[in-house]
C-alpha positions as CSV (number, residue, x, y, z in Angstrom):
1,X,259.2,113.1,226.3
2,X,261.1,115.1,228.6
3,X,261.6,115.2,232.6
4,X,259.7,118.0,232.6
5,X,257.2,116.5,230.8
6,X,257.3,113.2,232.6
7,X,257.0,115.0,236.0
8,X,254.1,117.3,235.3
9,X,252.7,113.6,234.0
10,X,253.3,112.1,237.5
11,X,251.6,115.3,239.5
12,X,248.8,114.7,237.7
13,X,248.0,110.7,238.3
14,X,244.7,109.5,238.5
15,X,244.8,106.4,241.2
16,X,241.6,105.4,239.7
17,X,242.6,105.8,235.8
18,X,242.0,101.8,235.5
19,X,242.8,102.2,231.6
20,X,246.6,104.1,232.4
21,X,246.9,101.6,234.4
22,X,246.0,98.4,232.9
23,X,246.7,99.3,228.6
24,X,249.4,102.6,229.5
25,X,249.6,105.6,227.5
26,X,249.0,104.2,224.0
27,X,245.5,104.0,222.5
28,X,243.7,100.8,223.0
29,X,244.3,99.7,219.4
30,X,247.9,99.5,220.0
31,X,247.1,95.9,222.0
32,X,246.4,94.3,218.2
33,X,249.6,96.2,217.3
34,X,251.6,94.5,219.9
35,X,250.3,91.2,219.2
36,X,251.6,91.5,215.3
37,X,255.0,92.7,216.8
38,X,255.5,90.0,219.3
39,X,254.8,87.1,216.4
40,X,257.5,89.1,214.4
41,X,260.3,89.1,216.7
42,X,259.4,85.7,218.2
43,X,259.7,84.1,214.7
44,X,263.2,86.6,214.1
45,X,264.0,85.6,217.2
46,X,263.9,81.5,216.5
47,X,266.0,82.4,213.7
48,X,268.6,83.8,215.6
49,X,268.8,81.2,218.7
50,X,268.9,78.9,215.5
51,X,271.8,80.7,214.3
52,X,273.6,80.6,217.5
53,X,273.8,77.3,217.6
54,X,272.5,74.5,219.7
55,X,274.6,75.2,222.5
56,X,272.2,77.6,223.5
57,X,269.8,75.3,224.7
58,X,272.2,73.4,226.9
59,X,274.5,75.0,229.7
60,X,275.9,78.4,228.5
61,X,279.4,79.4,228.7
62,X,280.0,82.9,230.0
63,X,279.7,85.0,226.7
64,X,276.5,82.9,225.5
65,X,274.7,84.0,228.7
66,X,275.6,87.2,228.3
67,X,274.2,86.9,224.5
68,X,270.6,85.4,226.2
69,X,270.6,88.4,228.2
70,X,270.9,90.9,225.7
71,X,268.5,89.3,223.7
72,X,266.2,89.3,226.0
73,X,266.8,93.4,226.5
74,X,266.9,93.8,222.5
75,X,263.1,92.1,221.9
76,X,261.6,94.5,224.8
77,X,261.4,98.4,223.2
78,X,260.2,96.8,219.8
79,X,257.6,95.5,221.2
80,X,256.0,97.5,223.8
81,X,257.1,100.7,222.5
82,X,254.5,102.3,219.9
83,X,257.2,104.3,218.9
84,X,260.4,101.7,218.2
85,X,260.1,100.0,214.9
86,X,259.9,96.3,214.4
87,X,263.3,96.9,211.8
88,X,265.3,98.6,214.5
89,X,265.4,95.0,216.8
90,X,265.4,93.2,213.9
91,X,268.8,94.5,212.9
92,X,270.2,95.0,216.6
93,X,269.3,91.0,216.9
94,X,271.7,90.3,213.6
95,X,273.9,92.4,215.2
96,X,273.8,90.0,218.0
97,X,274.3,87.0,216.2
98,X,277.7,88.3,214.2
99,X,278.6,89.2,217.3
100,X,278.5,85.9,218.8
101,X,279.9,84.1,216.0
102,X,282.7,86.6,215.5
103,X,283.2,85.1,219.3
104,X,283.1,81.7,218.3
105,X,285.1,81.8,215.7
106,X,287.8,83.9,217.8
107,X,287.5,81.0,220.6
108,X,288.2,78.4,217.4
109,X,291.5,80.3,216.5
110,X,293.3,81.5,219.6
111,X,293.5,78.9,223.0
112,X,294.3,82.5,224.8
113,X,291.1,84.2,223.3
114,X,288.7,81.2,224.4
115,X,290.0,81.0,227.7
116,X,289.1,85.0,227.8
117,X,285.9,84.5,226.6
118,X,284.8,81.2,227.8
119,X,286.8,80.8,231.1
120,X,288.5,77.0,231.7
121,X,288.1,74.1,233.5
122,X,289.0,73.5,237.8
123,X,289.6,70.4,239.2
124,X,287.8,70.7,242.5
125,X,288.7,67.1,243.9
126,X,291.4,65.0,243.6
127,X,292.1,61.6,244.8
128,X,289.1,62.1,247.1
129,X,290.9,65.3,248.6
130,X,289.0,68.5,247.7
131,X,291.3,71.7,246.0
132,X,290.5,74.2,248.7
133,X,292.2,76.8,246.6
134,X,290.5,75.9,243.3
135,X,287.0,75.8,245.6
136,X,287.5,79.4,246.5
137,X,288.4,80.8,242.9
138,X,285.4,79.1,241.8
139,X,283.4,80.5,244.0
140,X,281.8,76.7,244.7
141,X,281.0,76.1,248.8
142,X,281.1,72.5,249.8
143,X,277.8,72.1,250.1
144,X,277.4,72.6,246.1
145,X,279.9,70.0,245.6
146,X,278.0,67.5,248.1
147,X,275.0,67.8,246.5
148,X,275.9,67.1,243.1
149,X,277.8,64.2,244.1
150,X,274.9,62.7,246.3
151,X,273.1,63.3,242.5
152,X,274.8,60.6,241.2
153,X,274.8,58.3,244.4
154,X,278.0,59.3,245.8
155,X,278.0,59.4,249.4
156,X,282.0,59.4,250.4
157,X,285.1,61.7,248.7
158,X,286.6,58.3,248.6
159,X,284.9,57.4,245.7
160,X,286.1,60.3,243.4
161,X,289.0,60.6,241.9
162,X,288.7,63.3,240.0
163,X,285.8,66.3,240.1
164,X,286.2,68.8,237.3
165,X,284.4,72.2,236.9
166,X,283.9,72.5,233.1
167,X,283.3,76.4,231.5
168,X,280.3,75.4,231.0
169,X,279.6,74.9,234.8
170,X,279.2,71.4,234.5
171,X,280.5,69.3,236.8
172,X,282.0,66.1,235.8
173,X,282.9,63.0,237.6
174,X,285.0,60.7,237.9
175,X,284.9,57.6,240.2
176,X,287.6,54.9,241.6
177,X,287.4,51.3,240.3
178,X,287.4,50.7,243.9
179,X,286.1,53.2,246.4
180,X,288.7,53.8,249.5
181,X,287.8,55.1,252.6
182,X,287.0,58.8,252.8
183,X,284.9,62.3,254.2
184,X,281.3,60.9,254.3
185,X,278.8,63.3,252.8
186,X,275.5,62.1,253.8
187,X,273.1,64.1,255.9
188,X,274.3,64.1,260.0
189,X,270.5,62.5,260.7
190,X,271.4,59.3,258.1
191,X,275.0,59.0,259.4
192,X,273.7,56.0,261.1
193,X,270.7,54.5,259.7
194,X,271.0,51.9,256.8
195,X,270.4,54.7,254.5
196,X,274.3,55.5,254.4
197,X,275.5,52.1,253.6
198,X,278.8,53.4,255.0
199,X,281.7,51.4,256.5
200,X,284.0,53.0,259.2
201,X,287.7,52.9,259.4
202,X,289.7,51.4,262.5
203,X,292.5,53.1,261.9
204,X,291.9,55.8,259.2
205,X,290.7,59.1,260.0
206,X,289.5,62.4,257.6
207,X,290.2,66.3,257.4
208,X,286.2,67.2,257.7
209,X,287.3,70.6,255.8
210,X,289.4,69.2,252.5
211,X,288.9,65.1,252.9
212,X,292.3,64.3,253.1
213,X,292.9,61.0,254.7
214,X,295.8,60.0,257.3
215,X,296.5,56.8,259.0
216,X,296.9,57.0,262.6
217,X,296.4,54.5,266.2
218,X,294.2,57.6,267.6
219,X,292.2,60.5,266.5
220,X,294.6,63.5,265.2
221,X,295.4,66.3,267.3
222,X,297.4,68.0,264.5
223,X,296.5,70.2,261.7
224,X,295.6,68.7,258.3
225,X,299.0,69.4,256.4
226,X,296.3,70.1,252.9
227,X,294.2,72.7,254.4
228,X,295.1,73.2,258.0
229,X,292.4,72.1,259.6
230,X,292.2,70.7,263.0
231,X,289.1,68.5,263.0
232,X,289.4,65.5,262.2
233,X,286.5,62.3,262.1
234,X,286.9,58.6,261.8
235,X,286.8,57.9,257.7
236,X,284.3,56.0,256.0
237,X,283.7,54.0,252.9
C-alpha cells in the first residue's frame, strides 16, 4: 500500500467503525488464521530458545539480549500480517539461531572476540572500599550496589571484600571471615534502632562517598586521598 493510499485511508476514518477498530483491515476470518499462525511460531519458536541454549532463561549477556529482542521483532509480521507467510519467520528465526551460535562459538575461540561480544567483569568494591572509577564505567549508582548488598544481609562495606560485576550483570559477593569496621548502608531512619545491629568506631572514621576507612583522634577535615571527598562519618561494624 502506498502513502498515498495510506493517507486517502486516514481522511476517510470512521470514529465509529467498531470493526476497523477492534479486528483491522483483514476480513473477520483472518482471526482463526492468526490463531493457526501464532501455535506455529510459538512451537518454532520453543525450538529455537531450545537451541540457544539454557542460558537464555537465566541472566543474558549483551548479545543474547539483543537475540530476545529480535526475536521478539521476527515472530510479529508473521503473525498479524495476512500477507507475510508463516515460512518467511520461520527461516528468519533459523537465521537467528546460526547467528547466535556463530557468536558463541566465536566467544569459545578468541578471549578478544568474547570480551567484544559479551563485555567482562568490574570489581566495584574492594577491601570494603568502593572503585569509584569502575562505578562510573559501569554505569552502577551507589544505591544499586546498597541494595543488592542489603539482599544478602549486608549492612556495612566492611564486610565485603570483594564485589564483582559479572557480564552477565550479576553481581557477586564476597564477604570477610571477619567483618571490620566500615560505611554503614542501612536506611538513615534505622541508623539507630536495633534493626542495624551496628557497632561504632572510637577512633575509626569513613569516606561516605567511596568507604574508605582512616584512623584518626577526631573527625577528618581533609579530603579522602581514594575519591576526594570531604565528608567524612564515624565507621561502623
Amino acid at each position: 500500500m502506498s502513502v498515498q493510499q495510506v493517507s486517502r485511508g486516514i481522511g476517510k476514518l470512521n470514529i465509529m467503525d467498531w470493526h476497523r477498530i477492534f479486528i483491522g483491515e483483514a476480513p473477520t476470518e483472518f482471526l482463526l488464521e492468526v490463531i493457526i499462525r501464532t501455535v506455529v511460531i510459538f512451537l518454532v519458536l520453543q525450538l529455537i530458545i531450545r537451541g540457544l541454549g539454557k542460558r537464555m532463561a537465566g541472566q543474558l549477556t549483551i548479545s543474547e539480549m539483543a537475540v530476545m529482542i529480535t526475536l521478539g521483532a521476527i515472530i510479529a509480521a508473521p503473525i498479524q500480517i495476512p500477507d507475510k507467510g508463516v515460512v518467511t519467520g520461520i527461516v528468519v528465526l533459523f537465521c537467528a539461531l546460526a547467528f547466535q551460535r556463530g557468536i558463541n562459538l566465536l566467544g569459545v575461540r578468541s578471549r578478544t572476540w568474547e570480551r567484544a561480544l559479551h563485555g567482562e567483569e568490574s570489581i566495584l568494591i574492594k577491601e570494603g572500599v568502593l572503585q569509584i572509577d569502575a562505578l562510573r564505567k559501569s554505569r552502577i549508582s551507589h544505591q544499586q550496589i546498597f541494595a543488592a548488598l542489603r539482599n544478602v544481609g549486608i549492612y556495612n562495606l566492611g564486610e565485603v571484600n570483594r564485589l564483582y560485576l559479572e557480564a552477565s550483570g550479576l553481581m557477586s559477593i564476597f564477604k570477610f571471615k571477619e567483618p571490620g569496621f566500615g560505611l554503614p548502608i542501612i536506611l538513615e531512619q534505622d541508623k539507630n534502632t536495633a534493626i542495624s545491629g551496628l557497632e561504632p568506631a572510637r577512633n575509626i572514621f569513613v569516606c561516605t562517598v567511596c568507604g574508605k576507612t582512616v584512623e584518626a583522634d577526631r573527625l577528618p577535615e581533609d579530603k579522602c586521598g581514594h575519591c576526594e571527598n570531604d565528608y567524612w562519618i564515624v565507621a561502623m561494624r
